[in-house]
C-alpha positions, 0 to 999 in steps of 0.5 A: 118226541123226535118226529120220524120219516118213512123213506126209500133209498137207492143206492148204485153200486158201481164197483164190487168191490166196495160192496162189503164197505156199503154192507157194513155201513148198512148193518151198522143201521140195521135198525132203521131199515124196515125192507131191502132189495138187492140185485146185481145187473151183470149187463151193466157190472153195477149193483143196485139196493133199495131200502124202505127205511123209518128213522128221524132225518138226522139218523136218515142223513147219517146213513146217506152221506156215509153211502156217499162217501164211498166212491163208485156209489150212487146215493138217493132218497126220497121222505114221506112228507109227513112223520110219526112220533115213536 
């Protein structure tokens, strides 16, 4: 079985504009993420999301580095050290 990791992500969104870019690659792993928080911080024009995710560190590292990608966003994630076979 492949082990799965327990997570959070943070993503910082600096321009609206790639916002519907961010919401597609995150539709497109809707099924790793467990919880999502969204805010817009008007003062800063930036948007911020946090994910809870449960995936393998393969699914997990797609899902990162397609968020990394895009310009204007900020991309990191933190891994329960410990995993789960499902």
């Amino acid at each position: 079985m492949v082990e799965k990791r327990l997570g959070v992500i943070g993503i910082v969104i600096e321009d609206r504009e790639v916002a519907a870019k961010v919401n597609q690659i995150l539709h497109e792993h809707a099924d790793m993420i467990v919880g999502r928080l969204g805010l817009p911080y008007r003062e800063r024009n930036v948007s911020v999301i946090a994910l809870i995710v449960d995936g393998t560190t393969d699914e997990l590292g797609a899902l990162t580095g397609k968020l990394g990608n895009i310009p204007k966003v900020t991309v990191k994630s933190a891994l329960a050290k410990g995993g789960s076979t499902k």
